[in-house]
N, C-alpha and C positions, 0 to 999 in steps of 0.2 A: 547738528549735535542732538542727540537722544536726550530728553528731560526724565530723570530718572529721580524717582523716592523712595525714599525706606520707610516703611510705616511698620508701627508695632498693634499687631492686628487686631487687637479689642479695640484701640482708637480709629482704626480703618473701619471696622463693626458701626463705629457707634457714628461714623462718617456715610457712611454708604446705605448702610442699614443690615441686620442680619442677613434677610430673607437674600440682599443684593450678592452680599458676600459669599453665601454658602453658595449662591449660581454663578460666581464669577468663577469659584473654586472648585466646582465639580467638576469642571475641563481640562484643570490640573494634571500633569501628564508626565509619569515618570515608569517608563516601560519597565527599567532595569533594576528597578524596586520599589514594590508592591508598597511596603513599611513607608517609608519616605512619602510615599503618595495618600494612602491612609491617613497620615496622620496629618498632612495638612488639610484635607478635605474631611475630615470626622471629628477630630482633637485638640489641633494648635489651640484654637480659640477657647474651648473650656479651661484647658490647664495654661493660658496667662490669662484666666480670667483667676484662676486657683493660685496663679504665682507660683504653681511646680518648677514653671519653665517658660519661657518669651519667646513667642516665634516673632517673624519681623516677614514683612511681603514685601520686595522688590515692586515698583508698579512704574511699567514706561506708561506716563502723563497723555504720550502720542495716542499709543494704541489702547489707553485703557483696558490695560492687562497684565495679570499678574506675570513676571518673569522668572521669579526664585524667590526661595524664600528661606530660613535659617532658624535657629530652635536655640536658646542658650538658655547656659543656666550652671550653678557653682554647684563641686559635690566634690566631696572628700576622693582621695586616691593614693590607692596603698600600694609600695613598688618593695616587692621583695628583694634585699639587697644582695643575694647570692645571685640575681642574676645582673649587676649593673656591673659595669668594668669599672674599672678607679676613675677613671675621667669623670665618667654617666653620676659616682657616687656622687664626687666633689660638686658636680652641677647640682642633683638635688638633695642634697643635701643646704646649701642656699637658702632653698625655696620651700622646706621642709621639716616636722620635726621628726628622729629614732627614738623608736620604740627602745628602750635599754634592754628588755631580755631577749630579744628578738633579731635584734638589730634592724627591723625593716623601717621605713620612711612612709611618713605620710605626711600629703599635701593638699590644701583646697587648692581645685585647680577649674579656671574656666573650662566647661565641656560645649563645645559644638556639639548638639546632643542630635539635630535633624539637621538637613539640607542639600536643598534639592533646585534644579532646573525647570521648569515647564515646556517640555517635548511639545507639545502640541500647538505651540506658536510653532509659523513657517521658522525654516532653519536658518535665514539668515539676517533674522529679528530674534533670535535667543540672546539671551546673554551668556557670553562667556562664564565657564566653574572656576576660572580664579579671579574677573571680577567681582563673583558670586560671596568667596570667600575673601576676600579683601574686604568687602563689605562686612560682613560677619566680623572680621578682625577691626576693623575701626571701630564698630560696637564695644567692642573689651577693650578696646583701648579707653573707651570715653567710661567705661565703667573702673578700669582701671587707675583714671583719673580720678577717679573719687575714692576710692577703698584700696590702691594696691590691687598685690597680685601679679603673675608673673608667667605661670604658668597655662597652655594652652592645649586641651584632650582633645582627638578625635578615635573614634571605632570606626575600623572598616572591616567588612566579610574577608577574614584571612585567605580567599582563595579568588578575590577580586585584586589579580595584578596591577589593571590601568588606573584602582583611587590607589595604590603605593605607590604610583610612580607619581601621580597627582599630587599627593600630600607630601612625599621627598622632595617635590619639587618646589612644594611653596614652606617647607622649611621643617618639618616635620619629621620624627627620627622614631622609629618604633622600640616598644619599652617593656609590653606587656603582653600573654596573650589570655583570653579571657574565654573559656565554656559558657554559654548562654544554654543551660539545658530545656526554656521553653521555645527556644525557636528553633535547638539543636545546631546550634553553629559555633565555628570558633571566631573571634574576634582578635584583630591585631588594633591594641590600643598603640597610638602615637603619640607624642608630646613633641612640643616648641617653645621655645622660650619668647612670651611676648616684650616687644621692643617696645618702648615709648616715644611717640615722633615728636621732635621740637616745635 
């Protein structure tokens, strides 16, 4: 059985030491996006040193090696309500407050904001992208635990079919779509309703 940990990467930092971590992390390996891979080898670690944002490193104990790694962090989110169906409303509306002149809804909502797999481990020492993100979701659960909240964001590149079918498939409903005009892309925001485990 794999000995696996989650570490929240300033305490890995301050465990291993800078200099260890930025070279464990420059081997970091995400072909299918450039962003995702940047930013855990350039930035995770200044911005939760900043408190922006948490990234947390997967590390099998065997292979002393990073496996995946994930980025959280709470941020307002505005759902226009001409586009929800009466269902979509009644759900967030729950979890949200309307704008009265407007009618639109807005919600804090936890965002998976990064994450990512490490390619460059042989392929059948990876870890799987949904125990990747289970991981990522016990995190909001245990933050959950303390502050509430309900609510669960991801973006994916609206013209990447295989993370829709991904994120539908670990519970994820799309809600939004979003212009990003410096990266020039359209984004499909997704939402899910976090469960709390007994």
């Amino acid at each position: 059985m794999r000995k696996l940990s989650v570490w929240r990467i300033d305490k890995f930092a301050k465990t291993v030491g800078e200099a260890a971590l930025s070279s464990t992390l420059s081997g970091f390996a995400v072909p299918m996006n450039a962003e995702v891979e940047d930013f855990i080898r350039n930035k995770a670690l200044q911005a939760t040193k900043l408190k922006s944002s948490i990234s947390y490193l997967v590390v099998d104990e065997d292979l002393a090696d990073v496996l995946g790694y994930f980025t959280l962090l709470v941020k307002p989110f505005t759902i226009q309500s001409k586009q929800l169906s009466s269902k979509n409303r009644r759900l967030i509306a729950r979890f949200s407050e309307e704008n009265a002149e407007t009618g639109d809804y807005t919600a804090s909502v936890y965002l998976i904001a990064q994450i990512g797999k490490n390619y460059s481990i042989q392929e059948e020492l990876q870890m799987s992208g949904n125990d990747l993100l289970n991981l990522a979701l016990d995190k909001l659960r245990a933050a959950q635990d303390l502050i509430g909240g309900k609510l669960v964001l991801v973006e994916r590149e609206a013209d990447r079919e295989k993370l829709l079918k991904f994120y539908s498939d670990n519970g994820f409903m799309s809600w939004n779509g979003r212009y990003d005009k410096k990266d020039q892309l359209q984004y499909d925001q997704m939402i899910r309703v976090l469960e709390s485990v007994a």
